[in-house]
N, C-alpha and C positions, 0 to 999 in steps of 0.2 A: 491539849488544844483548848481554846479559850473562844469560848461562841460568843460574840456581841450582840448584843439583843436589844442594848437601848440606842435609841436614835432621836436626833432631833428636827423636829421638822422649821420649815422653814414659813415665818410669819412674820407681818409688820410690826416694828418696835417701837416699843409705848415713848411719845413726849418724856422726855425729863425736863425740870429746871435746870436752864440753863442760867439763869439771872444772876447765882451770886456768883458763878465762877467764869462765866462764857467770857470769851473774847469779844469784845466786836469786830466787824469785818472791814477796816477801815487801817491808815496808818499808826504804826506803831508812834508813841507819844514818845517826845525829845526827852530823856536823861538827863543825868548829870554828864556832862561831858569836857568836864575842865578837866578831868585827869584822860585824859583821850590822847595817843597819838599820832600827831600830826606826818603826816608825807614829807618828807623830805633828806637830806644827804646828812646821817646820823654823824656825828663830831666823835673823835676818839676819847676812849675814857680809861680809865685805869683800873683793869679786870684782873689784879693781883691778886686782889683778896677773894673774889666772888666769883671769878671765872670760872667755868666749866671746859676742861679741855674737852678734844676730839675723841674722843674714845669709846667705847662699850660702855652702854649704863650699867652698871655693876647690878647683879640679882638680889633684890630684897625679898626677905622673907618668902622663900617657895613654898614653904610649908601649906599655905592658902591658894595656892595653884591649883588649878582642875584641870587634870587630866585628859585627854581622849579618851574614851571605852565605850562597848554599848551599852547603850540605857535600859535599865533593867524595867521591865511593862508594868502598869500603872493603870490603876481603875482608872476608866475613864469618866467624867462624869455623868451627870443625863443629860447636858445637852451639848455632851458633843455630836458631831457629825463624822458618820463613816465614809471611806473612800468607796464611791460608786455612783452609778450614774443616776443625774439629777431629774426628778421625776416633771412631767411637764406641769406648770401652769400659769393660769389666764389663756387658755387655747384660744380665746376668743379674739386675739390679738394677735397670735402666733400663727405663721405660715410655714407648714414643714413639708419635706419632699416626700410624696407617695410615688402609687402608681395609678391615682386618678385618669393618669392622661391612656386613650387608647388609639389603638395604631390606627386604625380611620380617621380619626381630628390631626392626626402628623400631616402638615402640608410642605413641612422643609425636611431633606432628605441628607445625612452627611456622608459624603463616601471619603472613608480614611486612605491617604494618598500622602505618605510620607511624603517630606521633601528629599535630597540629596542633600549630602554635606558638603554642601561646595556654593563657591561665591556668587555664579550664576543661574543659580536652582531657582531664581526667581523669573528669570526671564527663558527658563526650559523648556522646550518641548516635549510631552511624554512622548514615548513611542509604544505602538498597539500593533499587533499584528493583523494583517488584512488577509481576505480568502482568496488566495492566491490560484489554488487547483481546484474550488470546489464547484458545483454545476452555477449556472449563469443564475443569479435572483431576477425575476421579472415580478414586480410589486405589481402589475395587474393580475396576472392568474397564479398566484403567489395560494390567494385563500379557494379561488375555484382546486387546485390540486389538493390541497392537506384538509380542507373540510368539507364537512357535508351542508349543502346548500337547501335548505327546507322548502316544500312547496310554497303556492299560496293559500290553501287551507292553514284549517288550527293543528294543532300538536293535541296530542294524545298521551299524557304519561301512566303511566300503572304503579301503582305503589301498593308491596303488600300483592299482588294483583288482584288487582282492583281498579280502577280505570280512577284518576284524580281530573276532576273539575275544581277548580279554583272560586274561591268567590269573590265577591264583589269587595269586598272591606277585609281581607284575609291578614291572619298576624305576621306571615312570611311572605317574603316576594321573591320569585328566584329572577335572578338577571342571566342573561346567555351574552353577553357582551362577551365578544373573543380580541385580543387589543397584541397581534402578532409581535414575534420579538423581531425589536431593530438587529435588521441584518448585516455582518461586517460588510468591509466597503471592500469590492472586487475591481481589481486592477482591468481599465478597458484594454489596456495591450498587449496584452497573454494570450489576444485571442491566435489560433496558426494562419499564420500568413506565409504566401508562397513567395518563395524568393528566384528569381530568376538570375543567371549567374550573362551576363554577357557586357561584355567591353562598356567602357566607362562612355557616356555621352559631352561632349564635346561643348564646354559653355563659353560664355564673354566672350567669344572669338570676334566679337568688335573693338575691344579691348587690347586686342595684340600689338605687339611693334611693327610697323610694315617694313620688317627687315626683309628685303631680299639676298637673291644668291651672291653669296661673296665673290669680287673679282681679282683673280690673281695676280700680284702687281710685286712681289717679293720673293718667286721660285716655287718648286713645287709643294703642295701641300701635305702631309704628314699626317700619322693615325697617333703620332705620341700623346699620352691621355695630362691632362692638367693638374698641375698640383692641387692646386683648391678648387677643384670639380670633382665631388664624389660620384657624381652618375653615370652612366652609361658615354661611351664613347662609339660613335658608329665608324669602323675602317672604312678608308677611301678602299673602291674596288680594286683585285689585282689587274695588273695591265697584261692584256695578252703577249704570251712569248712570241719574239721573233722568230718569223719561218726560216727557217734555213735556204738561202740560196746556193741551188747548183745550176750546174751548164746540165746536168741528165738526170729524172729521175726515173728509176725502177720499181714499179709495184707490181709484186703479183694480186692480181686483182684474183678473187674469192666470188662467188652466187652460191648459195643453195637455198634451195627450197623445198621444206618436210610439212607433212601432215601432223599436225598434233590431233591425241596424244602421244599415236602410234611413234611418229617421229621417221615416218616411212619417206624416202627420197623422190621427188618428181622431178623429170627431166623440164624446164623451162626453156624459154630464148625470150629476147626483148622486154626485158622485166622492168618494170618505169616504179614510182613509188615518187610522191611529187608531195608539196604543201605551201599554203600559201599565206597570208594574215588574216584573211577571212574567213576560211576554214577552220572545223574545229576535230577535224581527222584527219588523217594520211589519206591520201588516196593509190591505188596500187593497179595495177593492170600486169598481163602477164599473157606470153603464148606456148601451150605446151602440146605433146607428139600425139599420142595415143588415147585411146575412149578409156582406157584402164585407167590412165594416172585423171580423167574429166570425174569420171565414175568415183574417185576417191575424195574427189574437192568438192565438187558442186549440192548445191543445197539441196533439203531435200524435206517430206514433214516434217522431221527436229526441228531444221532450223541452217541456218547456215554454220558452214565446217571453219575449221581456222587450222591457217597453215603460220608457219614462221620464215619469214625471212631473213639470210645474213649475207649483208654483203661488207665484205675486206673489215668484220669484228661489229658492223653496225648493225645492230638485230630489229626488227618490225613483227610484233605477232599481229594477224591480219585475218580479217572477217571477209571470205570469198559470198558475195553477193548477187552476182551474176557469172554468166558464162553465156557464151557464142559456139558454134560449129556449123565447119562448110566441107559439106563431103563433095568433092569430086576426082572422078574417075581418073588416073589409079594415086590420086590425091586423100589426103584429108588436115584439116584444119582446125585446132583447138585455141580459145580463150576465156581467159577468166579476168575477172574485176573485185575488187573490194576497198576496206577501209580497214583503220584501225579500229579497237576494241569501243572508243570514245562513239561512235556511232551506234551502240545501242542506248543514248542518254538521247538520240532523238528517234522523228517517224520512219522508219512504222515498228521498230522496236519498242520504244518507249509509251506508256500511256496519255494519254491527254490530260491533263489537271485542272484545277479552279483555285484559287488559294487569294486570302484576306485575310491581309494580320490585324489582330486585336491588341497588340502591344507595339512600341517601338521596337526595331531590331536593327543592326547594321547591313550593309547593304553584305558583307563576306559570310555573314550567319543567316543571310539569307539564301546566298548561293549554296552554302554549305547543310542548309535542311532538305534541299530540292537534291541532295546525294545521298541521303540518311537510307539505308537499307539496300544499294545498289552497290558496296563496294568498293568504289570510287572515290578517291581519294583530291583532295581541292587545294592550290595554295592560290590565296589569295594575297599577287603583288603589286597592283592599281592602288588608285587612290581609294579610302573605305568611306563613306559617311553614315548616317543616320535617317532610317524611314520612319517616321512617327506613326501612330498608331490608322490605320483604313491606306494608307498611302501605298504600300506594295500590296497589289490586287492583280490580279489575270487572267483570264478565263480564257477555255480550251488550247493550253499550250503545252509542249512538252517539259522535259526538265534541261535539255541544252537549249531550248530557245529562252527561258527565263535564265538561266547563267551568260548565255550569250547578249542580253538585253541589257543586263545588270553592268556587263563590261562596257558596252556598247555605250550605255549611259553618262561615265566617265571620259571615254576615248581610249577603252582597252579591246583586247584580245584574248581570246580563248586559244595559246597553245597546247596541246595535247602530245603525251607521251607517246613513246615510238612503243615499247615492249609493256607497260603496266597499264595498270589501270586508276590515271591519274591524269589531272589538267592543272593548269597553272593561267592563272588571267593577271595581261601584265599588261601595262600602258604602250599603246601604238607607236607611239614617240619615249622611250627614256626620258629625254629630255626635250626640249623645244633645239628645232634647227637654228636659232641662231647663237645658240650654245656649243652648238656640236664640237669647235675647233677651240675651247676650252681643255688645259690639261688634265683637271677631272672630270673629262665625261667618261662615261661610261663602255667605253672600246671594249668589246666581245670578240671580234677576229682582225686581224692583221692578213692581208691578201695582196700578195708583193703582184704587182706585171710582170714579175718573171713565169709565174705559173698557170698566166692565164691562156688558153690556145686559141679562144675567139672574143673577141669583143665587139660588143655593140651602144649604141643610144639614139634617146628618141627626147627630141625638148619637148616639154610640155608644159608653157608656164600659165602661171595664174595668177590674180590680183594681187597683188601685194598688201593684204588685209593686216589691219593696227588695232580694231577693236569687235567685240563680239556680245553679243545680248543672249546671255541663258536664262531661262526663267521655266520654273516647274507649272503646274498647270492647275487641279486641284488643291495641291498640298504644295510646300516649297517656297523657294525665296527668288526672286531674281537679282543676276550682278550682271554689270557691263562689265568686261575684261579687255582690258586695254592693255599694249604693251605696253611698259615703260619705257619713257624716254620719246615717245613717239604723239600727235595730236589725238590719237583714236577717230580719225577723220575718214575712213576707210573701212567701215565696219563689214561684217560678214551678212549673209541671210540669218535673220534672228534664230533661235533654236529652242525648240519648247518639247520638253518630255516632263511626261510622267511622272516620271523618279526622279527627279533633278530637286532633291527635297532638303539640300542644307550647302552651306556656302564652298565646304570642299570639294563639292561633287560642280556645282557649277563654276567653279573655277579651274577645275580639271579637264571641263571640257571646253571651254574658251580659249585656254592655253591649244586643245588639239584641232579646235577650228584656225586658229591663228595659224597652225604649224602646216597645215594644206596649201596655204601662201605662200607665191615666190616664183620665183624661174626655177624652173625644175627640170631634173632632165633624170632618164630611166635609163639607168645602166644595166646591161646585158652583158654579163662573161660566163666563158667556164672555165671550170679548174679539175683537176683530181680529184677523187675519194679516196682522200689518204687513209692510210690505217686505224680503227682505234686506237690502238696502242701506240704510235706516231705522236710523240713529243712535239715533235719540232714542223709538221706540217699544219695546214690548214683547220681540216677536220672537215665533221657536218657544219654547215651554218644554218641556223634556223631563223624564221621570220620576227621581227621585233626585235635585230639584235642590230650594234652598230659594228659598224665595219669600216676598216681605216685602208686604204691605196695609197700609198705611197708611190705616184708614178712621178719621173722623172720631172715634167714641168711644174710638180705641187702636189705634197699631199693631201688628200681632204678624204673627209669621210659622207658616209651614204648606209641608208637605214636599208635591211635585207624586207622585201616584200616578199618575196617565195623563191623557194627551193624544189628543183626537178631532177633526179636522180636516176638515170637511164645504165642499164645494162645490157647492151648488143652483143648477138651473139650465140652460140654457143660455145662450151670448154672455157678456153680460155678468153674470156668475154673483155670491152672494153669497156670500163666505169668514167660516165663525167656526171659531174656536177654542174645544172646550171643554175647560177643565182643571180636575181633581181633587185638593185638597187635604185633609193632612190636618194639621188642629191640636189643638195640644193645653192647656187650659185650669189 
């Protein structure tokens, strides 16, 4: 191995004369230049003798060729220079990189943040994650919770222990500056919010088409669904069967009357059970033999007993509320009275309440809370609207007097089940009377003259009113309701409630004041209580239904106001039906 030891260093090089051989630094001086040549398109010449073809320069003499090999190492001399790195000088000129600089004098900060390889990495936005679940940052008591807050006295530190006083000119200074970390940024809408689930609120209804009810002018109407209508299709209602007419009908008429739960038998006579549109029970009455069968019904500290009723498949289970007895000598005398089961939703069964809503609700979820825990079952099929928040308020009422109100408010009715424990609130009118003789109204019974045994009426007309003023009181909107077609020149006594708190609802009941108008006359018949089971007869007819007559000089129809159902007798007892219509001419 061969250690280089000499080197040369590096120093400024001495003047030589330049004089007798230097250049000057200026153009080169013009030549001979008559054998020069000239640019231009060279003439043919006769390259026989001295022409050089195309070819390979032939190899002269290789012998004088040098080779490729490595070069065998060679003194170097002294002043040559070794390969290594060049030592510095003139520092006084030279500016090189240290680490002079300390991280206190840094006032610009680089944070490496590659780009993306992609065309719009310039116009990107990062994305950072944000504290999605973590507890709420409140930046005012942010440092009261995580630090300790000093009095207004001095500090006391011990070093060593040994209590440290400071002076006045000291070589250290300690700083307490606390400078909290920037906290991610927490979404404000995570926070739990309660959701209430109820029927969608009803908007722009200024907006609408004022399409009214279509009038049939091309035969009857059809539930066929539309080709390019995917939604809901509502069926025309079915039409009641025709009653069968004969020249004689036969029923065996059916009473009994049991104690539930026992299901123990009581001898009865004159057993009534009646209902009417204003009513939201059955009412029932009844006469029976012995103190034994009083003793088994009549109320008692429990409460009242409940018996069941069936007359020819029609069942009533029935709340006995009173009773009578009249002994005489060698007589005696028993009766009883009640309601259906619906009469413990008012006094004096039911409690008294207060109740004010703090949200908007419908007026059917409002009925439908005032049943919450009693059992009772609700369809709500009137018109529905919307109470905004303070609007449905009441104090000291039961819970059938606010479902009764709530109908009431519309131009509905609270019918009630015969055997469950269920209501139905449905509109007083289906439809407006002078729709009735429309072929899709709503027809519930068909009641031929042939089956009627008495008939009666009574006229009773009234103003022929075309327009009506509903208007809510506190809360609510008001509309004039006018028929169509007519001046509105006839209006009604104005009308003002409560709950009359959105345009459905005071349009539902302007339509029901309108519908009180007219020449009216109050039909009184009776018929049979045909069988349950009886396809082809009559049946029960309940209040709020419509009903079509077909008698001989014209058929027309008339709205049922109440139904009275009498059982005379004992054994084999005689059942009528009497029902109250009301038509209008």
């Amino acid at each position: 191995m061969l250690s280089v030891t000499i080197s040369g260093a590096w120093r400024r090089a001495a003047r030589a004369d330049r004089r007798a051989a230097a250049a000057p630094w200026d153009a080169l001086q013009s030549l001979d230049r008559a054998s020069s040549a000239r640019w231009g398109i060279a003439g043919p010449a006769d390259r026989r003798t001295a022409a050089v073809p195309w070819s390979w320069v032939p190899a002269r003499d290789l012998a004088m060729a040098g080779e490729w090999q490595p070069a065998p190492p060679q003194d170097r001399p002294d002043d040559a220079v070794s390969w290594a790195w060049v030592p510095a000088k003139d520092l006084g000129v030279y500016s090189g990189w240290d680490h002079s600089l300390r991280h206190v004098d840094i006032r610009l900060r680089l944070i490496y943040n590659p780009r993306p390889a992609r065309k719009d990495a310039a116009v990107a936005a990062g994305h950072r994650r944000v504290n999605e679940f973590g507890p709420r940052y409140n930046a005012a008591t942010a440092l009261q919770d995580s630090l300790y807050i000093p009095g207004s006295g001095a500090l006391v530190f011990e070093f060593g222990g040994r209590p440290y006083f400071p002076s006045t000119s000291p070589s250290v200074f300690f700083d307490f500056r606390y400078v909290p970390a920037t906290p991610a940024i927490q979404p404000t809408d995570m926070r739990p919010a309660r959701v209430r689930w109820d029927s969608a609120r009803r908007l722009n209804l200024s907006a609408r088409l004022p399409w009214g009810r279509a009038r049939q002018v091309d035969g009857a109407l059809t539930d066929m669904p539309y080709v390019d209508y995917p939604g809901p299709v509502k069926p025309l209602p079915e039409p009641p069967p025709d009653p069968d007419i004969l020249d004689t009908y036969m029923i065996a008429n059916t009473v009994n009357l049991v104690v539930l739960p026992s299901r123990t038998p009581i001898e009865a006579k004159n057993v009534r059970v009646s209902l009417d549109a204003d009513s939201f029970s059955w009412s029932f009455s009844a006469d029976i033999f012995t103190q034994a069968a009083l003793d088994l019904v009549r109320p008692n500290a429990e409460g009242a007993k409940t018996v069941e009723l069936d007359i020819n498949g029609w069942v009533w289970v029935l709340l006995v509320e009173r009773y009578s007895r009249q002994l005489r000598f060698p007589t005696e005398a028993y009766s009883i009275s009640g309601a259906t089961r619906p009469q413990l939703l008012a006094a004096p069964y039911a409690p008294l309440r207060t109740n004010l809503n703090i949200a908007p609700i419908n007026a059917a979820q409002a009925a439908e809370a005032e049943l919450l825990n009693t059992g009772f079952a609700l369809s709500w099929q009137a018109t529905d609207w919307t109470l905004p928040a303070g609007a449905f308020s009441y104090q000291g009422q039961t819970a059938m007097q606010v479902i009764a109100q709530l109908a009431e408010t519309v131009g509905g009715v609270v019918r009630p089940a015969r055997d469950a424990d269920a209501l139905e609130v449905v509109p007083r009118y289906p439809v407006p009377p002078w729709e009735w003789e429309l072929v899709d109204a709503p027809i519930s019974r068909i009641i031929p003259p042939a089956m009627m045994t008495e008939l009666g009426g009574e006229w009773t007309p009234q103003p022929a009113w075309n327009a009506c003023y509903t208007s809510g009181t506190s809360h609510g909107v008001s509309m004039l309701v006018r028929r169509a077609g007519t001046a509105g020149d006839n209006p009604t006594p104005d009308v003002f409630e409560d709950w009359l708190t959105d345009q459905p609802a005071n349009q539902a009941r302007g339509i029901h004041e309108l519908s009180k108008g007219g020449n009216i006359e109050i039909v009184t018949f009776t018929i049979p209580l045909f069988p349950f089971t009886d396809d082809h007869g009559v049946g029960l007819v309940l209040p709020a239904q419509l009903c079509r007559v077909p008698e001989s000089s014209g058929a027309w129809v008339g709205l049922c106001l109440a139904v009275d159902i009498s059982a005379e007798g004992t054994g084999a007892a005689r059942v009528k039906q009497q029902i109250k219509l009301e038509r209008h001419h």
